[in-house]
FIMAR-682261 format. One line per field, with one value per residue: residue number from 1; residue in one letter; chain; z, y negated, x negated of N, C-alpha, C, O in turn. Coordinates in Angstrom, 1 decimal, m for minus. Each point is the difference from the previous one (the first is absolute). Example, Ala and Ser with C-alpha at 12.3 -4.5 7.8 and 13.67 -1.06 7.14 Angstrom:
n <- 1;2
res <- a;s
chain <- A;A
nz <- 7.8;m1.4
ny <- 5.7;m1.1
nx <- m13.2;1.4
caz <- 0.0;0.0
cay <- m1.2;m1.1
cax <- 0.9;m0.9
cz <- 0.0;0.8
cy <- m1.2;m1.1
cx <- m0.9;0.8
oz <- 0.7;0.1
oy <- 0.0;m1.1
ox <- m1.0;m0.5
***
This chain:
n <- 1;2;3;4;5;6;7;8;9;10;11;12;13;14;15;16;17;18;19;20;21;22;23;24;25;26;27;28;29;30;31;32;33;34;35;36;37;38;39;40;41;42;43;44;45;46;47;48;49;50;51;52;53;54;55;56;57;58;59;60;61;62;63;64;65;66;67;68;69;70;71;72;73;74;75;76;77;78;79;80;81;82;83;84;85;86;87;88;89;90;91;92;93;94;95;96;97;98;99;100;101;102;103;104;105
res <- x;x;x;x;x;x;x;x;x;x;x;x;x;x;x;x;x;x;x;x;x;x;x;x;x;x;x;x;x;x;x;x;x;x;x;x;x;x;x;x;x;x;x;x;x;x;x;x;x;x;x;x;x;x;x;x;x;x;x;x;x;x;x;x;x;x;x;x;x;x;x;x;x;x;x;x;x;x;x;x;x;x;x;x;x;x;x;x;x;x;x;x;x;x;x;x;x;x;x;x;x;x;x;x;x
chain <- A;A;A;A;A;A;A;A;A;A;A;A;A;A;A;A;A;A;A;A;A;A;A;A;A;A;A;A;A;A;A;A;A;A;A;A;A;A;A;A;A;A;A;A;A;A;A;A;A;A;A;A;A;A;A;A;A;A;A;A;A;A;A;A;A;A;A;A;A;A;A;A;A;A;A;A;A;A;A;A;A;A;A;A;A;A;A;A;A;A;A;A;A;A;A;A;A;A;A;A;A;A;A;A;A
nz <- 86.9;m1.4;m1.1;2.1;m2.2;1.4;m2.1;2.1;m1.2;0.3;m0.5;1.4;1.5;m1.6;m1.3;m1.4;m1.6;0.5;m0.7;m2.3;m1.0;0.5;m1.5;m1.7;0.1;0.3;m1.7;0.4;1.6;m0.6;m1.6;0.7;0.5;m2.3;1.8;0.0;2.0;m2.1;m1.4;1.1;m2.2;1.4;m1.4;0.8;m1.6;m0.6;m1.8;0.8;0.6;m2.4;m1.1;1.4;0.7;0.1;1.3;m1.0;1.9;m1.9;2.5;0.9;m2.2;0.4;m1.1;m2.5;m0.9;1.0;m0.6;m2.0;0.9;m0.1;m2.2;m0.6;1.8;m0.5;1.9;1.2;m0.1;1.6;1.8;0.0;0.7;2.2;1.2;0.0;m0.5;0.8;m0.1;0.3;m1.0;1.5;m1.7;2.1;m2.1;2.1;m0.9;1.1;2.3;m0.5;0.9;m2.3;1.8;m0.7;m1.3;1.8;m0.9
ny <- m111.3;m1.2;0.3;m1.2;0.6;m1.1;m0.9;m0.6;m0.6;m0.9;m0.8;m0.2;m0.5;m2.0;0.9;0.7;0.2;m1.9;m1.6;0.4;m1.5;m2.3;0.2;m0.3;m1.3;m1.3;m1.0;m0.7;m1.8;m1.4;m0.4;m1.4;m2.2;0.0;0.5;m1.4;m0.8;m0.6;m1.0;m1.3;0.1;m1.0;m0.3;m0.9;m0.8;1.9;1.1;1.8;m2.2;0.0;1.1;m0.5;1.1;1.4;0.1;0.9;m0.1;0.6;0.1;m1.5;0.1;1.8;0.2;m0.2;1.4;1.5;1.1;0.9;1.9;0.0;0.8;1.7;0.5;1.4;m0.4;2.4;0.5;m0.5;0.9;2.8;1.1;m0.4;2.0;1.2;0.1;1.8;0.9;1.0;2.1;0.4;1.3;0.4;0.8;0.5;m1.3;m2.0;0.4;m1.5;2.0;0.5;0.7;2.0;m1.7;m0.2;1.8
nx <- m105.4;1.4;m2.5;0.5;0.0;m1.1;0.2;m0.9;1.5;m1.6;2.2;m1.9;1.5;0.4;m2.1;1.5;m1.1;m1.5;1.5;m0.4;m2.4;0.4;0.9;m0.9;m2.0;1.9;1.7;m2.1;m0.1;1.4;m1.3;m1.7;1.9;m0.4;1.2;1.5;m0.6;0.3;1.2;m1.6;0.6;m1.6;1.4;m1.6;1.6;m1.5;0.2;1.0;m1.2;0.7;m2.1;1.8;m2.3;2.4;m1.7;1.7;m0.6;1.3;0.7;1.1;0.9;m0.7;m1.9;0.6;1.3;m0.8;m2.3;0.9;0.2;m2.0;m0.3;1.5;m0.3;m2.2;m0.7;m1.2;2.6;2.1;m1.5;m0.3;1.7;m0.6;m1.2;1.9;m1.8;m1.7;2.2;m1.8;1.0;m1.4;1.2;m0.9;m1.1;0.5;m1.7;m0.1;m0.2;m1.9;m0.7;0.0;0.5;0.4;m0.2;1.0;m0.7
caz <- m0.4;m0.9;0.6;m0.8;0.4;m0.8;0.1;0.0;m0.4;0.7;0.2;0.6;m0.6;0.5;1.6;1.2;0.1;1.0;1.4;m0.2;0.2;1.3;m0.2;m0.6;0.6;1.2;0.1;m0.4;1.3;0.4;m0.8;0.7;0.8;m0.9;m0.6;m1.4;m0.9;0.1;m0.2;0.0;0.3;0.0;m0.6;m0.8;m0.4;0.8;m0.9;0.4;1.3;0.6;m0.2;0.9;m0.9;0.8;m0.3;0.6;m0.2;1.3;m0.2;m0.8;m0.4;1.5;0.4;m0.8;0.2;1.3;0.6;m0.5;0.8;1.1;m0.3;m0.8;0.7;1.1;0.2;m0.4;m1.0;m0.4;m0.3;m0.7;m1.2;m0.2;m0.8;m0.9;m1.3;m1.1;0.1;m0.5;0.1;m1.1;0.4;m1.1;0.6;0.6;m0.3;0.9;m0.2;1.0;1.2;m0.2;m0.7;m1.1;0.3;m1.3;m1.4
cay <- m1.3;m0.7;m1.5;m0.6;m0.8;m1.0;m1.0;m0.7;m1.6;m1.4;m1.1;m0.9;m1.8;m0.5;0.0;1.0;1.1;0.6;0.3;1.0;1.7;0.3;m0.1;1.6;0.6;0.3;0.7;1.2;m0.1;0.3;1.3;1.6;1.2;0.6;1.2;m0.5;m1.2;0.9;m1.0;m1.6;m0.8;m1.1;m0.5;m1.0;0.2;m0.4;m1.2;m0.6;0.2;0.0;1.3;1.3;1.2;0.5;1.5;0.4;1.6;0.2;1.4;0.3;m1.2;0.0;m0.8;m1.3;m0.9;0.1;m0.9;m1.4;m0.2;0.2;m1.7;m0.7;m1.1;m0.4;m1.0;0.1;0.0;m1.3;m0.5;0.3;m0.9;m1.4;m0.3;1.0;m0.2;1.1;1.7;1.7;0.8;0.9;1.2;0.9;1.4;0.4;1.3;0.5;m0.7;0.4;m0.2;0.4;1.2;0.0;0.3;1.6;m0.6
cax <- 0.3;m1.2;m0.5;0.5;m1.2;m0.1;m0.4;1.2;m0.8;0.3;m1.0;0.1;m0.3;m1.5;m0.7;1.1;m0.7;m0.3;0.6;0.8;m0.4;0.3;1.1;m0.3;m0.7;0.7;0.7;m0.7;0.1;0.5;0.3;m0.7;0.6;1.5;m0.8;0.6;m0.9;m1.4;m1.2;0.3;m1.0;m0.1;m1.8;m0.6;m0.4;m1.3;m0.1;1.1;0.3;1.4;0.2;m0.4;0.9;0.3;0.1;0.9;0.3;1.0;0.2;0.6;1.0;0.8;m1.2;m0.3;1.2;m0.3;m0.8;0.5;1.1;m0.3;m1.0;0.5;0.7;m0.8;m0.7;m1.2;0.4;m0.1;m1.1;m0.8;1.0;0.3;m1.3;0.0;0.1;0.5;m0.5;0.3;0.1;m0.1;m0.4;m0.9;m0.1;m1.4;m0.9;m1.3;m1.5;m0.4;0.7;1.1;0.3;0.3;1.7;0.3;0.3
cz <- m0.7;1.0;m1.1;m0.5;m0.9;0.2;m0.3;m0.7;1.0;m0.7;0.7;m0.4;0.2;1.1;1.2;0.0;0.9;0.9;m0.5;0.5;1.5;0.7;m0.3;0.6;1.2;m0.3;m0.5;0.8;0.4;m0.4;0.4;0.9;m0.5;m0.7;m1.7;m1.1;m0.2;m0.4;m0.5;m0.3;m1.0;m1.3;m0.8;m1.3;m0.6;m1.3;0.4;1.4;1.0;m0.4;0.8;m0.6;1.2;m0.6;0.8;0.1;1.5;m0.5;m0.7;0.0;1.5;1.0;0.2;0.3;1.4;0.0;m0.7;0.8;1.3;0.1;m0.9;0.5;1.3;m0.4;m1.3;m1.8;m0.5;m0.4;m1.2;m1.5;m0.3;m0.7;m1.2;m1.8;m1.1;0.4;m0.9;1.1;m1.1;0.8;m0.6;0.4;0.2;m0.5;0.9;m0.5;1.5;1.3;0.2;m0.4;m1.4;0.4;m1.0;m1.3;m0.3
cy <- m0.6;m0.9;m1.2;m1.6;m1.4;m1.2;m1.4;m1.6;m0.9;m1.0;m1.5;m1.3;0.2;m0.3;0.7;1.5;0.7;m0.2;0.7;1.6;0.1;0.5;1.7;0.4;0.2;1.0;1.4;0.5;0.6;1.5;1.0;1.2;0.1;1.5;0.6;m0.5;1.2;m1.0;m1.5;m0.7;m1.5;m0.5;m1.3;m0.1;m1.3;m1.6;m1.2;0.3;m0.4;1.0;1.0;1.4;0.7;1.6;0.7;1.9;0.4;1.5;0.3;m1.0;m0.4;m0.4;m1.2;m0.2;0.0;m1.6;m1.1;m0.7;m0.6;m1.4;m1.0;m1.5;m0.6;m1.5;m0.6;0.5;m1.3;m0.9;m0.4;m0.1;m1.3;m0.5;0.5;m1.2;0.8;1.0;0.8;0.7;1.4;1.4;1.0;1.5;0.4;1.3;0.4;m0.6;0.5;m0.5;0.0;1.3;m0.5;0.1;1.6;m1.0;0.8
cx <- m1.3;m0.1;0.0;m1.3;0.5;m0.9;0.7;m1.4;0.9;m0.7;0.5;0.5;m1.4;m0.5;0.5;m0.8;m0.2;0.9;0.9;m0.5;m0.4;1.3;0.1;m0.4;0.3;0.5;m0.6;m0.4;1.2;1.0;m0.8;0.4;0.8;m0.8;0.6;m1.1;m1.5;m0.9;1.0;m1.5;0.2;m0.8;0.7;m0.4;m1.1;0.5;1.2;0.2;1.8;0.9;0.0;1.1;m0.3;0.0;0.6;0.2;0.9;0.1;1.3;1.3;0.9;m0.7;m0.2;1.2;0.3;m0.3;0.3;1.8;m0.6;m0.8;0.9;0.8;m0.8;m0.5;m0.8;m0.1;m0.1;m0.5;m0.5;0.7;m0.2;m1.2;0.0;0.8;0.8;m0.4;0.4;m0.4;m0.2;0.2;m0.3;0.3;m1.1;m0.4;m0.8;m1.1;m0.9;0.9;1.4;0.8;0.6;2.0;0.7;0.9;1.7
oz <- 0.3;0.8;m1.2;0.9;m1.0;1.1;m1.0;0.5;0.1;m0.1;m0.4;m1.0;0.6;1.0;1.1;1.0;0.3;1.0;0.9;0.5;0.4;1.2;0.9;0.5;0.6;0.6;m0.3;m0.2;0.5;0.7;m0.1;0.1;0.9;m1.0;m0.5;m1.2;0.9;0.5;m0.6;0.9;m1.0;0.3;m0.6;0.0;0.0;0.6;m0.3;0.4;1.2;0.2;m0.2;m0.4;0.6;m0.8;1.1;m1.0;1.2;m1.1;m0.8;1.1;0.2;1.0;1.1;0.7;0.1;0.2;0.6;m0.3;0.7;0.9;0.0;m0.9;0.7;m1.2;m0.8;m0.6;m0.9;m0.8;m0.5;m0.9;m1.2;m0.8;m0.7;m0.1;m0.7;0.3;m0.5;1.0;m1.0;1.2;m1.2;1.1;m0.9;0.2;m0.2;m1.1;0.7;0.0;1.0;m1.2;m0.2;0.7;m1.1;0.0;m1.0
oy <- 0.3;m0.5;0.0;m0.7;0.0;m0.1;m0.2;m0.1;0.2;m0.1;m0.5;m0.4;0.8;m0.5;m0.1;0.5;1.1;0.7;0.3;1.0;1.1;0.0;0.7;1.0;0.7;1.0;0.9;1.1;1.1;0.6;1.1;1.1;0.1;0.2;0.9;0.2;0.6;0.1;0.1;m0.3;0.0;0.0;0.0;0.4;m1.2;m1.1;m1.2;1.0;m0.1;0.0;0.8;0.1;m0.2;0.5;0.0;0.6;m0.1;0.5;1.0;m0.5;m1.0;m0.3;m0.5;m1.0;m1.0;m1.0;m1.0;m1.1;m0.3;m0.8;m1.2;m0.8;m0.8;m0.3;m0.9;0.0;m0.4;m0.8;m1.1;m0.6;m0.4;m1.0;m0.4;m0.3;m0.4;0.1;m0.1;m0.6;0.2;0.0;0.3;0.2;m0.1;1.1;1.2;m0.3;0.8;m1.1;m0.2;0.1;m1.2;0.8;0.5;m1.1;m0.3
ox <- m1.1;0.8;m0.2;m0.4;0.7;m0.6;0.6;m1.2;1.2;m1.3;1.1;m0.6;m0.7;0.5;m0.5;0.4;0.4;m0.2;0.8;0.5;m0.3;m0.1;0.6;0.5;m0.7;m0.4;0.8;m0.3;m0.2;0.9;0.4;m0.4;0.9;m0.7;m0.6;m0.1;m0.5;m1.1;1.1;m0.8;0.8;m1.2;1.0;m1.1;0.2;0.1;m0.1;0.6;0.2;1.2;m0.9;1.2;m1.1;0.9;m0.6;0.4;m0.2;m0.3;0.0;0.1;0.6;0.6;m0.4;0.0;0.7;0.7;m0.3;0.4;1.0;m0.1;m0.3;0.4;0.6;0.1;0.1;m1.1;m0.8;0.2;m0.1;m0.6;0.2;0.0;m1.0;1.2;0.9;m1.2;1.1;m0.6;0.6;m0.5;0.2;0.6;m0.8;0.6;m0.4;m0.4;0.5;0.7;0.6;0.1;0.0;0.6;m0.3;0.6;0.6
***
């Protein structure tokens, strides 16, 4: 199975930033024990603080849709929607890098 990678943009209402990327940062917490999830990370983008971008690597599409069935109607979704402005999503094909095997082509 391909792994599956993406980068997701959030951006916050105003002044909403950081209780969005707290918010992320739980739920990245809470993805440590989804053995699906190979990397969730959190960043800030540094000129625009209601800019948070989510780097995402799931082992494979049955993984990520698992885990978006499971969050899709929780609380702690809602929440975080409610701070949310405008999203993309982007997905990508993984070439490899350090600490990553390389995906077969």
């Amino acid at each position: 199975m391909e792994r599956v990678a993406r980068y997701g943009k959030l951006t916050a209402h105003p002044a909403r930033g950081a209780e969005l990327a707290d918010l992320l940062l739980a739920a990245a917490i809470a993805l440590e024990s989804e053995a699906g999830c190979e990397l969730y990370l959190v960043n800030r983008q540094a000129d625009a603080p209601d800019t948070i971008w989510v780097t995402e690597l799931w082992r494979d599409r049955d993984a990520l849709t698992a885990a978006q069935n499971a969050i899709k109607d929780g609380p702690e979704t809602a929440a975080a929607m409610k701070l949310v402005a405008a999203a993309e999503m982007i997905e990508l094909d993984l070439l490899g890098g350090k600490g990553v095997p390389p995906s077969p082509r």
